[in-house]
N, C-alpha and C positions, 0 to 999 in steps of 0.2 A: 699484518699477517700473523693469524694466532699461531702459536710453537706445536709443533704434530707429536704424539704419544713418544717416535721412533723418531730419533735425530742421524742425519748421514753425516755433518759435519760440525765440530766444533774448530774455531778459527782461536789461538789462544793468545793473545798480543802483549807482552812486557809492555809496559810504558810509566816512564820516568822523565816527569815534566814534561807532557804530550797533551796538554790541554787543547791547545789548535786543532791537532790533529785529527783527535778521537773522531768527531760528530764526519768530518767526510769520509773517514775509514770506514764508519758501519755503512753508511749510506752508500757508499762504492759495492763495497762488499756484499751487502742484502741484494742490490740490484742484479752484480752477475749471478751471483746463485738463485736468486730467484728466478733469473731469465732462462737458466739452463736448467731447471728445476733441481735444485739439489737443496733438498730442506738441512736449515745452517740457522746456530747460534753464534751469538761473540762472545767468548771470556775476556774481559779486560783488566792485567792485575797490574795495581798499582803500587810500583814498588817502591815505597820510600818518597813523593813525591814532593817536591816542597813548594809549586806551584797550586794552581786551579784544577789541574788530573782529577782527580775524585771527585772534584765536583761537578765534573765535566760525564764522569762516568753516571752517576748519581743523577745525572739529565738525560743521559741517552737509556737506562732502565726505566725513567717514565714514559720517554716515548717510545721505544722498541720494546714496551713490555719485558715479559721473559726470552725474548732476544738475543737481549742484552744483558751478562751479570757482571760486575764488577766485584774482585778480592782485591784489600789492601795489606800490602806489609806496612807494618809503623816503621822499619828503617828501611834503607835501601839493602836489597838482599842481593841482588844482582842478577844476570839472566839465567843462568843456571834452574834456583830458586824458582823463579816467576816460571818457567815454564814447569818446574813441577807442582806446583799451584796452581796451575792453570788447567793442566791435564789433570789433575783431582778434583778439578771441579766441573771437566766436560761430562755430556753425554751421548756425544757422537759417534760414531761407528768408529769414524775416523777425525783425527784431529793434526788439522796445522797450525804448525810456527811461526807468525810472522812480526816484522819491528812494525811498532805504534806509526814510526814516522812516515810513511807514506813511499818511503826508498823503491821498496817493490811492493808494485803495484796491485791491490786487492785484487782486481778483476784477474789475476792472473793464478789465485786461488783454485780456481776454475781450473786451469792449464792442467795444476799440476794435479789435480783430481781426476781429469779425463785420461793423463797420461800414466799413471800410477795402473786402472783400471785396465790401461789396454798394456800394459807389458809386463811379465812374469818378474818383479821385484817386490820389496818388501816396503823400502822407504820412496818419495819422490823425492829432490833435492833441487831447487830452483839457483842456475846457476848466473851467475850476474854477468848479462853481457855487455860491451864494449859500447854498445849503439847508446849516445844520450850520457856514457859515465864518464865522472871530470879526471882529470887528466893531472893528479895531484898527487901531494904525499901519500896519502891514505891508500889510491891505488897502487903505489910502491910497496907498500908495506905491508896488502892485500898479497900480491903475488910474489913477495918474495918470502911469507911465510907458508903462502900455500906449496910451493917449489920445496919447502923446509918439512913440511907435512909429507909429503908423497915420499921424499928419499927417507926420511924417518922408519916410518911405517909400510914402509911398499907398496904404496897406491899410485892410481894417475890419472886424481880426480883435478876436473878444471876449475870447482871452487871450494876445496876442500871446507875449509872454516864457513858455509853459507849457513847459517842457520834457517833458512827459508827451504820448512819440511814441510811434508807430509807425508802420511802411513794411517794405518790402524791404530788406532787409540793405546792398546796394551803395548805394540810394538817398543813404540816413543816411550810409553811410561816407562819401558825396559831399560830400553838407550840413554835415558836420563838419569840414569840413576848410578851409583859409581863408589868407588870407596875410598880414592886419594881425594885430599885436600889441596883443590888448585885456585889458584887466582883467577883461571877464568877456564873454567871445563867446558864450554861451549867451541873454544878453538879445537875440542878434539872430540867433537859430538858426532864426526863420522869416522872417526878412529875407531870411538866407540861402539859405535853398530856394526862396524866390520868383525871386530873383535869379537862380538857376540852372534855371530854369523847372518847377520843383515844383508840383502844387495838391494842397489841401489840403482837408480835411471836417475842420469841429469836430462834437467830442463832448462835448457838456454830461458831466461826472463830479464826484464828491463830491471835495471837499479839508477832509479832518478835521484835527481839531484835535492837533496833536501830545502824543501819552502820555509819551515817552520821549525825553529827550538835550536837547539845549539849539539850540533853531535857531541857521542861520550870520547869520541877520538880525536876532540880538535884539540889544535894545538898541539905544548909540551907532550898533553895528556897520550898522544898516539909513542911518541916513544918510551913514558915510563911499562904501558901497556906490552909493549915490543920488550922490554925487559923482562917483565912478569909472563908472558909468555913464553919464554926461552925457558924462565926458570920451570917451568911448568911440563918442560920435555920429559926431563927425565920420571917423572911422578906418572906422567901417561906410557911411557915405554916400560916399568914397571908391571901397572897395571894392565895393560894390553898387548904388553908385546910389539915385535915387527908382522909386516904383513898382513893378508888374509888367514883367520884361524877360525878353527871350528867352533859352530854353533854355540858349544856349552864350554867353551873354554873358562877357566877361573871361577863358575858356577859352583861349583859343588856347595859351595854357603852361598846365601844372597850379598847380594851386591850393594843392597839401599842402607846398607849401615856398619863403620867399621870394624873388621874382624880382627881378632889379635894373632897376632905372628904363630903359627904351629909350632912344637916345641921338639927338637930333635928328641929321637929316641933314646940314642944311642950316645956312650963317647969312648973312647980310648980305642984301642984297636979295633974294639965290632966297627964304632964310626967308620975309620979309616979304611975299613974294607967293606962298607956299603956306600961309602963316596967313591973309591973307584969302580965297583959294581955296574955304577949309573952312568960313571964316568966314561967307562968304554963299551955301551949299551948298545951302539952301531958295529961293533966287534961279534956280537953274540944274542944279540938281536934281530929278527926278519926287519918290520917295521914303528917297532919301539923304541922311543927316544929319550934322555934325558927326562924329560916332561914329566915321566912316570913317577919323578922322586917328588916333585913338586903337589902332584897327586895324592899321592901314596901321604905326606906329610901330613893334607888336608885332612882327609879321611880320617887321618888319626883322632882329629879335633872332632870333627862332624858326628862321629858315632857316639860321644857322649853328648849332644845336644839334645832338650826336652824333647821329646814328639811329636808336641804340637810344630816346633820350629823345624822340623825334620819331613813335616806333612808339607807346613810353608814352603820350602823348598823343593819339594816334589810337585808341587802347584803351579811355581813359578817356570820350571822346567817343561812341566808340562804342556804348558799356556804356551812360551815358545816352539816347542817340538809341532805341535797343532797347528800353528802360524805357519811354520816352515813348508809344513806337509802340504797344507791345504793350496800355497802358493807353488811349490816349487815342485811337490812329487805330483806326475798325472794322477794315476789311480787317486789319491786324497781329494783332488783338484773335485772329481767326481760327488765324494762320498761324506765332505767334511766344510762345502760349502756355508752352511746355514748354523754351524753349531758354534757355541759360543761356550767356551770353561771359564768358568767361576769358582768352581770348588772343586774339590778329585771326585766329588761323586758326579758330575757333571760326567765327568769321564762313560757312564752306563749309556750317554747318548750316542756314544760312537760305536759305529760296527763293529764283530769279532771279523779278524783276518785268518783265514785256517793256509793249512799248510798248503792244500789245492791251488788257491789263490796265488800265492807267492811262485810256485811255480808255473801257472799258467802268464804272470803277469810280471815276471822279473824283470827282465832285461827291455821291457818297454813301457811300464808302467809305475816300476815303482821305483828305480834311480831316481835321486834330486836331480835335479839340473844343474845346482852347483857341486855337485862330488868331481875328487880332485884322480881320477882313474891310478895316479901315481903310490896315493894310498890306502888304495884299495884291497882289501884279504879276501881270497875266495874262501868259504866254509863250507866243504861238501861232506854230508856224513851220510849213513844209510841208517842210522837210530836205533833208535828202539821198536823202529816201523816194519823195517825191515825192506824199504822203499825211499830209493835214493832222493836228496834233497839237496839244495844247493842256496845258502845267500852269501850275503858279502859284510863284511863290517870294516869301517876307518882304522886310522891310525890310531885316529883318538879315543874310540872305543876300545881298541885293543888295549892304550895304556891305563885307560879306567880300570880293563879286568885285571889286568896285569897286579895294580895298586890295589885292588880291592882283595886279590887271593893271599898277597902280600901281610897285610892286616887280619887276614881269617887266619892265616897262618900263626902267627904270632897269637893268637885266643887259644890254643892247644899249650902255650908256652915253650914253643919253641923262639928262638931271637935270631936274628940275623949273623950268619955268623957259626949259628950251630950246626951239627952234622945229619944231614936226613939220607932216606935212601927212599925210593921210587917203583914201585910195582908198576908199571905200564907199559903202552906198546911201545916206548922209546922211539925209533926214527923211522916206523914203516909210513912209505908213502914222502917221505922227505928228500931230497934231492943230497948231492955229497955236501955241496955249500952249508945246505941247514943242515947237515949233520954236523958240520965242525962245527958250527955256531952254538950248537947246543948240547955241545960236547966241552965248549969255551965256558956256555953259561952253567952248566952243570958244576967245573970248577971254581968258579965264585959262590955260587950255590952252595957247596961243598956238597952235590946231592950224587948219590949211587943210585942208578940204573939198575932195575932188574927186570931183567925181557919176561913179559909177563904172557906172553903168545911161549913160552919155552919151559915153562910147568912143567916137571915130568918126575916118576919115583928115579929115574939117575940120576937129574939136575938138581934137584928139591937140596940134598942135604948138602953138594956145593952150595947153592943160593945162600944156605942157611948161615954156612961156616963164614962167606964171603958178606953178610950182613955183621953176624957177629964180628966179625975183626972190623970192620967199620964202625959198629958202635953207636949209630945214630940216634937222636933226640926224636927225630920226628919220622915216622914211617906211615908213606901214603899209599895209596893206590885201589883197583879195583874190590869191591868189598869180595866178591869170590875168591880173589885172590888170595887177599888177607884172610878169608875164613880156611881156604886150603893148609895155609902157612901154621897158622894158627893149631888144626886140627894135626897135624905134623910133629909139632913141637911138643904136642899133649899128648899125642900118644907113641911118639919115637921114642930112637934111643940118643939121636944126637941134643947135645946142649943145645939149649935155647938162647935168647937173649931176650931185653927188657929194653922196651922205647919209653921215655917220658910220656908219649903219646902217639897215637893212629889216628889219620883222617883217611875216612872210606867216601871213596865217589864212585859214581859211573851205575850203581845199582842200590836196590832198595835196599836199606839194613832192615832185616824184622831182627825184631828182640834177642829171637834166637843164635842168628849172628853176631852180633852185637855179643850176646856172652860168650859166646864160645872164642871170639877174638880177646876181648879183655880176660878169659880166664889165661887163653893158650899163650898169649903174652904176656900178662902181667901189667895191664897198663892200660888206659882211659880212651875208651873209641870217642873222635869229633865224626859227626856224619857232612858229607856236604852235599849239594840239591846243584845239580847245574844243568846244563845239554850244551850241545854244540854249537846252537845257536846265539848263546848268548856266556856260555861259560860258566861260574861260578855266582849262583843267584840266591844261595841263602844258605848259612852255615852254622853248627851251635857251635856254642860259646861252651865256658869251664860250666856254668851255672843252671844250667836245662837241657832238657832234652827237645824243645825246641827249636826250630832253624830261624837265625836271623836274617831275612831277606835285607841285600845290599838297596838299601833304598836310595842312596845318592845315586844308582844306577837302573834301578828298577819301581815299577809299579806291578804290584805283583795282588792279582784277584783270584778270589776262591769264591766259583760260582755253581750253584745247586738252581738248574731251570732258569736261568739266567737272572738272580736273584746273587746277593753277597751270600754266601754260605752262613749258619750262624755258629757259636764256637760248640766243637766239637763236633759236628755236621764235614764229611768227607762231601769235597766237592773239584770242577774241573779247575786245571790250571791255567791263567790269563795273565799274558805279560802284555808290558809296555817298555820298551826301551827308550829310558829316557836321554841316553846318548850318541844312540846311532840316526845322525840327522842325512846320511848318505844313502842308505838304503832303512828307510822307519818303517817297525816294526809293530804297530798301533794296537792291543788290545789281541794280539798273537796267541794262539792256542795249541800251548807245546804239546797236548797229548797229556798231560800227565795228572793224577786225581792228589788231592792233597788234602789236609784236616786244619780247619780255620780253628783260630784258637782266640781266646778272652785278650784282647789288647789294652783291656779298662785300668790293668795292674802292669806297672812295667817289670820286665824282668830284672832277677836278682843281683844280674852282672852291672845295671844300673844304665846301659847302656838304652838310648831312645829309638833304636830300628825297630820296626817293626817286624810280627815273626809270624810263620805257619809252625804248624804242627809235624804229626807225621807223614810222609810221602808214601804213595802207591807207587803200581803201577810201571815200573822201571825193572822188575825183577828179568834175570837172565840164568839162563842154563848152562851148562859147559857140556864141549864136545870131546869125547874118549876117544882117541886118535889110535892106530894101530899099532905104534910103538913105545906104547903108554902115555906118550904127551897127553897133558889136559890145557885142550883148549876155552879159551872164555868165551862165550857169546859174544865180546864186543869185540874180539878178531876178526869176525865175517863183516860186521859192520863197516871195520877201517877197511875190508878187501874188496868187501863189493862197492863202498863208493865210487873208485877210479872204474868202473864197470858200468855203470848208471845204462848206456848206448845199448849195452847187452842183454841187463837185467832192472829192471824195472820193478819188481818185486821179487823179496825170496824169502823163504822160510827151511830153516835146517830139522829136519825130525829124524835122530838117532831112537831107534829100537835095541839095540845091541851095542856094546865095546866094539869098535874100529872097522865101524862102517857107520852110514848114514844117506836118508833121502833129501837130495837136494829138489826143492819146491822153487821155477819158476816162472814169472811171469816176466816172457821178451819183452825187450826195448824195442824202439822204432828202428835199428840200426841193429838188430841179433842179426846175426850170420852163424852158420853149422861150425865155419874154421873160427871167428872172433871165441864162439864158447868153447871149443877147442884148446882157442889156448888160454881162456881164462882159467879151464881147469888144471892146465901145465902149470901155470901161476900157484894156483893152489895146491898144487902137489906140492910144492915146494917148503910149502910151512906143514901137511898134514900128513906126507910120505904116503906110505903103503895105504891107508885108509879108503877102505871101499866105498867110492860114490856112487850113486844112484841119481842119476837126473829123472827128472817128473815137471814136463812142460803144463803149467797151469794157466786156466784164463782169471782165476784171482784168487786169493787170498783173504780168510775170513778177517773181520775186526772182530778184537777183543772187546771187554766191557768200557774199557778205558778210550777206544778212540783208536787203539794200536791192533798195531801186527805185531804179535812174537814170534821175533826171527826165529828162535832158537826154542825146540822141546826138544826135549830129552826125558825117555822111560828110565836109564841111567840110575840107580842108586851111588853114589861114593860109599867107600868103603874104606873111611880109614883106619880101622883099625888093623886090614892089613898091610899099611904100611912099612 
C-alpha cells in the first residue's frame, strides 16, 4: 500500500532488543488501520539495541516501503528519548505511543483513535485491563505507584503511568518534553499533560502477557526501578505541581531545555517586604495567589531573552492555546477545525473575533469546557465604546497581569518597596470586602489613593498637599488626570512636588500632554497601552518612546486592510491572549488604531519584546460638573457598566459648564423607574449638574471602530486656577 501525500497516523514504537517482535507488530497494525481505513505509518526507534532490532527494522522498510522507518540511537537512551525521536520523525496528523513488545495490542490503535475523535479530550490513554493480566509482582508494583501518582498530584486515573497514548502530533510533542532531569519521566507523562492543561479519556485495553524478549522490569530490576521512581517524586512535584493546573502553567520559557533559576531582585529589607507581600496575597487579594511571585520572577528573566527565543515562545504557546480552543471552546470547534500553526504568521489564517461576537456568543459558545467557574473574574466595562461589554478571565491570567504590571513598574525605576500614589477611581463598584482587601494591599504597596472621580478647584490643592507629604517615587494614573495636576502646579500658587517618575494609562498621551506633565512635575512620563479586557499589554521602557508589548502574554498585530501594517503605517489593534485558556480570546479586536514600528533593530534598553509605536484612538474628555468637580470620561464608563439592562449605549455631550446631554440607547430590560434611579445614582457623584436625557436608536462609530462616550465643547482654563 503506497504511503498517501496526508498521513492520519503515525504509530511510534521504542524498542530495545524487539527483534521477534517487530515484523507481527507492523503486520497487526497495517491490517486494523487499513481495515478501518485510517492511512498509518510505523516509526520504529531503536534504542540502543544489542540484539538483531535494526536489522529486523532494516527488513520491514524493504518490505513495507515508506511505511515503515526506522531511527537508531547508538546507546540506549531510554523511553523518554525514543518517543521524542520518534515523534520528530512522524508525519501524521496524529501520533501514538506504543511498547515494541506486543503487551498491548496494535489492533487496539484503532480503539483509541475512534475513541479520542468521538469525545471532547486532548490525549487518548489506553488503560490496562485486568482480563488476560498475570497476576505478579509487576502488577503490585503497577498499582501501588499508580495509587502513589493520583494522591501525589490530585488525580484519579486508573492507569496513571500507561504510556499507551494517543493525541495530535504537536500535543504529545508538548507533553514530552520537560526540564527535570529524571530517571524515568514516562512515570509522570500524565502528570505532565495535566500540568500543561491536557484532558484525557481512558480506554479500557488488553495488556498480554509477553511472548517474546525479556521485560525491562524482570527481576531485581523492577525494584531498583521502584526506587528510582520514588526518587523522581519530588523533581516532578517541582516541576508540575499538585493537581489540575492551568494550560500555560510554568510556560512562560519553553520547556524542551533547561532554564536557569530566576534571580531574586531584591535583598535586605525591600526582600522581606516583597516575601510577605506574596505571603499573605489571600489577605488582599480577590483571586490572586502566591503563584504570582513565581511569575513575576520568571518574567524578570524572559524580557531579556533574544527575540527570535521570545517569538519561539509565543509559538509554542500559541500552537497549544489553538489546540485547546479548537477541542474544547464550541465557537473554535466551529471556526479552527482545518488550520494548522506552524509559524506566528500562520496565525493571519485564523478569523478576527470582534467585540459583537463575544457578546452574542459568551456564555454559550466560547467557555472551555474545562474552566474551573470557582476561578472565574467577571470583567464588565462600558470602554472607550461607550457600549457595555462583559468577558471573563482566570486565575491564572489574572496572576500573569498582576506579574507583568509588576515588571513594567519597576522600568520607570521605581523598586518594590518604594512609595507611589494613585490617580484612579479607587473602589467604585467594589463590594466592602474588596475594599479592605485593597485597602490591605495598598499598604504593602505603600500606594496613596487619590479619588480621581473627586477633581475639583477645592479638592486639587488638598490632593496636592496630601501627595506631597507622601512623597512618592512613582505617580500613576489617568493621563487627564495627571495633565490636570500637572497644569495646577504650573500655574498655581501651591508648592509642587517631584516623582522619580509617572506612568499615564487609561488614555491617549499626545506629545502635548506628555509635556506639559513632565514640565508641571518635573519628571519622566512612562506611557502604558492596556483595556479592560486584557489589562496592561505594552509599556515604555527608560529608553523610547515606544511601547513594549508584554509578549509572554500577548500576540499583539497591527493591521492596515487586513495586511501586517508596515513600520510607521497607523494601523488596527489585533490581540491574542496567549493565557486565557478559559474563555480565548483569538485574534480580538480591541477598537484601538496603533503605529507599527521597525523591529529589525532591537531596542536600546536591550531588552527582546517586541514593541508598537504610538497609540490612537483612546482619547477622552472630561465633564464640568456644577460644583466645579471635573469629572473624567472614564467615570461614566465605570457607572454605566453595572447599568448594561438599562443602557446599552451612551454618549455624554456637555455644551456648557454644569450641565450636559445624556445620549441613550435602551437596554432590553429599560424601564422609566430602572432609569430613574440610575439617574439618583448619578446624582450622587455629579450633584446639581443639569441632565438632559435624549432617547436614541444609535450612536455613530468613530474612525477608529469606537463610540466617544464623552464630547465636550468645554475649554479648561487653567490659568484661572
Amino acid at each position: 500500500m503506497p504511503v498517501p501525500d496526508k498521513l492520519t497516523l503515525t504509530v511510534v514504537a521504542p524498542a530495545y532488543n524487539e527483534e521477534a517482535a517487530l515484523p507481527t507488530l507492523a503486520d497487526r497494525l497495517f491490517r486494523a488501520t487499513d481495515k478501518a481505513g485510517i492511512s498509518c505509518e510505523l516509526v520504529v526507534v531503536d534504542d540502543g539495541s544489542t540484539d538483531g532490532t535494526w536489522k529486523a527494522v532494516v527488513g520491514l522498510e524493504e518490505h513495507w516501503g515508506g511505511r515503515v522507518r526506522g531511527v537508531q540511537h547508538g546507546v540506549n537512551r531510554g523511553i523518554p528519548a525514543s518517543w521524542q525521536t520518534g515523534i520528530a520523525e512522524s508525519r501524521g496528523e496524529y501520533v501514538c505511543l506504543i511498547d515494541a513488545d506486543l503487551q498491548n495490542p496494535p489492533e487496539q490503535v484503532v480503539t483509541l483513535y475512534r475513541r479520542l475523535l468521538e469525545s471532547r479530550a486532548d490525549i487518548a490513554q489506553g488503560t490496562r485491563s485486568s482480563i488476560e493480566r498475570e497476576k505478579d509482582s509487576r502488577l503490585l508494583f503497577s498499582k501501588g505507584l499508580n495509587f502513589m501518582l493520583n494522591v501525589a498530584f490530585g488525580d484519579g486515573a486508573q492507569d496513571s503511568k500507561s504510556g499507551f497514548l494517543l493525541a495530535p502530533r504537536r500535543v504529545l510533542a508538548d507533553v514530552v518534553t520537560h526540564r527535570g532531569n529524571y530517571h524515568h519521566f514516562q512515570t509522570f507523562v500524565r502528570v505532565a499533560a495535566r500540568a500543561k492543561g491536557y484532558t484525557f479519556v481512558e480506554v479500557e485495553t488488553l495488556f498480554q502477557p509477553r511472548r517474546t524478549g525479556e521485560s525491562f522490569l524482570a527481576g531485581r530490576r523492577a525494584w531498583e526501578v521502584s526506587g528510582q521512581a520514588l526518587a523522581d517524586f519530588p523533581r516532578a512535584l517541582r516541576e508540575f505541581g499538585r493537581g489540575r493546573r492551568e494550560p500555560i502553567d510554568g510556560t512562560v520559557a519553553p520547556r524542551s531545555k533547561p532554564v536557569p533559576k530566576a534571580e531574586h531582585p531584591y535583598s535586605g529589607w525591600r526582600r522581606a517586604w516583597f516575601e510577605a507581600y506574596f505571603a499573605t496575597m489571600p489577605a488582599h487579594k480577590w483571586l490572586i495567589r502566591r503563584r504570582a511571585r513565581s511569575i513575576y520572577l520568571e518574567l524578570k528573566r524572559t524580557e531579556h531573552l533574544p527575540a527570535e527565543e521570545i517569538r519561539d515562545l509565543q509559538l509554542r504557546k500559541l500552537q497549544r492555546l489553538v489546540q485547546h480552543a479548537r477541542v474544547h471552546v464550541p465557537y473554535y470547534r466551529e471556526v479552527l477545525q482545518d488550520i494548522d500553526i506552524t509559524s506566528l504568521d500562520d496565525i493571519t489564517r485564523l478569523p478576527l473575533l470582534d467585540k459583537q461576537t463575544v457578546r452574542e456568543r459568551l456564555y454559550f459558545d466560547l467557555f472551555s469546557d474545562t474552566h474551573r467557574k470557582r476561578d472565574m473574574h467577571k470583567i464588565a466595562t462600558s470602554g472607550s465604546t461607550g457600549e457595555p461589554f462583559v468577558t471573563y478571565a482566570d486565575r491564572y491570567q489574572l496572576e500573569v497581569r498582576f506579574a507583568t504590571t509588576l515588571r513594567a513598574m519597576e522600568w520607570t525605576g521605581w523598586r518594590f518597596g518604594d512609595k507611589q500614589a494613585r490617580l484612579w477611581h479607587q473602589t467604585i463598584g467594589m463590594s466592602k470586602t474588596q475594599v479592605m482587601r485593597e485597602r490591605i494591599d495598598a499598604f504593602f504597596m505603600r500606594r496613596l489613593f487619590v479619588p480621581a472621580f473627586e477633581i475639583s478647584p477645592q479638592t486639587l490643592t488638598e490632593f496636592v498637599e496630601e501627595i506631597r507629604d507622601w512623597d512618592p517615587v512613582l505617580v500613576d494614573g489617568y493621563a487627564e488626570s495627571l495633565n490636570f495636576l500637572a497644569s495646577y502646579l504650573k500655574e498655581g500658587e501651591v508648592a509642587g512636588f517631584s516623582p522619580s517618575a509617572v506612568m499615564s494609562s487609561a488614555q491617549v498621551l499626545p506629545d502635548q500632554v506628555r509635556t506639559a506633565i513632565e514640565n508641571g512635575l518635573d519628571t519622566r512620563v512612562f506611557d502604558k497601552y492596556g483595556s479592560r479586557e486584557f489589562s496592561g499589554i505594552a509599556y515604555q521602557c527608560e529608553a523610547s518612546h515606544d511601547h513594549h508589548v508584554m509578549d509572554e502574554s500577548y500576540l499583539v498585530e497591527i493591521l492596515v486592510e487586513g495586511r501586517p501594517a508596515r513600520p510607521g503605517e497607523v494601523g488596527e489593534v489585533v490581540i491574542t491572549d496567549l493565557n486565557n485558556f478559559s474563555v480565548p480570546l483569538i485574534r480580538y479586536r480591541v477598537g484601538d488604531l496603533a503605529q507599527a514600528v521597525d523591529q529589525s533593530s532591537p531596542c536600546p534598553c536591550g531588552r527582546g519584546l517586541s514593541r508598537i509605536g504610538r497609540i490612537e484612538g483612546r482619547s477622552q474628555a472630561i465633564v464640568h460638573c456644577a460644583d466645579g468637580t471635573w469629572m473624567p470620561g472614564t467615570f461614566f464608563a465605570h457607572f454605566f457598566k453595572d447599568y448594561d439592562h438599562i443602557v446599552r449605549l451612551f454618549q455624554i455631550h456637555q455644551y456648557e459648564k454644569g450641565s450636559f446631554t445624556l445620549k441613550i440607547v435602551r437596554g432590553d430590560q429599560w424601564t422609566e423607574e430602572g432609569e430613574s434611579e440610575m439617574l439618583q445614582m448619578l446624582a450622587g457623584f455629579i450633584g446639581d449638574t443639569t441632565v438632559t436625557v435624549e432617547h436614541v436608536d444609535s450612536i455613530p462609530l468613530l474612525r477608529t471602530g469606537k463610540r466617544s462616550p464623552v464630547v465636550s465643547d468645554v475649554r479648561e482654563d487653567f490659568q484661572g486656577l
